[in-house]
Phi, psi and omega in degrees: 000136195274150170272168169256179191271175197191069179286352210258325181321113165312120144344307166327300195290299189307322179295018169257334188260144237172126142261119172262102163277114160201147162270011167279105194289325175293315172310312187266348162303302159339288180321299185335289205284340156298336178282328155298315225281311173230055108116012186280158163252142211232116155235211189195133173212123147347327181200171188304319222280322195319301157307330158280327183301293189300329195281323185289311201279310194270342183058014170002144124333308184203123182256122164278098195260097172279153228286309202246117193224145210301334200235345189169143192278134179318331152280358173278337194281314199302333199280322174294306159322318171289326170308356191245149185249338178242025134229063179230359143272003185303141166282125146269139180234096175321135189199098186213163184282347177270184157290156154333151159223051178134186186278136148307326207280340195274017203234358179088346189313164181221091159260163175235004144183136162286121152223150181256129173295154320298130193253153149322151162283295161010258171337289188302315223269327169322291195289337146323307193264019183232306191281124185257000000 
């Protein structure tokens, strides 16, 4: 089942909706349903092109990317997303099994934060409710 787009929305309405990009589908279907759970709207894709698509129809608020994705590397989704004016406020949030290999931003990246897997729910679900 397809989402409608959902161009209209406050700001508000969007710091609640979360893309999780990973190509572990269970893991991120996990996430997903804990984050429904508390009260985010979840959706999940697999691959870039799959996050750029969801991210132009739905406008998230906030993408959780992970760094290594089957079609295109997760800095590659962000850099197409900041290129974009109706995504280029989306928060990204870097969320990968590798370590950091430097600063992103100084690499042009627009993450608004890196974490290496495996993170707390705890955690993640704090800087969701912190990062602006």
């Amino acid at each position: 089942m397809e989402a409608e787009p959902r161009d209209e929305l406050a700001p508000e309405d969007r710091s609640k909706r979360v893309l999780i990009v990973d190509d572990n589908v269970a893991g991120a279907e996990t996430l997903a349903m804990l984050l429904s759970m508390n009260g985010y709207e979840c959706e999940t894709a697999s691959t870039g092109r799959e996050a750029l698509a969801a991210c132009h129809q739905n406008h998230p608020g906030t993408v959780l990317l992970d760094i290594r994705l089957p079609d295109m590397s997760g800095y590659e989704v962000a850099k197409e997303l900041m290129q974009s004016p109706d995504t280029a406020s989306t928060r990204i949030i870097a969320l990968s099994g590798v370590s950091p290999d430097g600063n992103a931003e100084d690499k042009g990246y627009s993450f608004a934060y890196r974490l290496t897997k495996p993170v707390s729910f705890e955690e993640l679900e704090a800087l969701l409710e912190n990062v602006h």
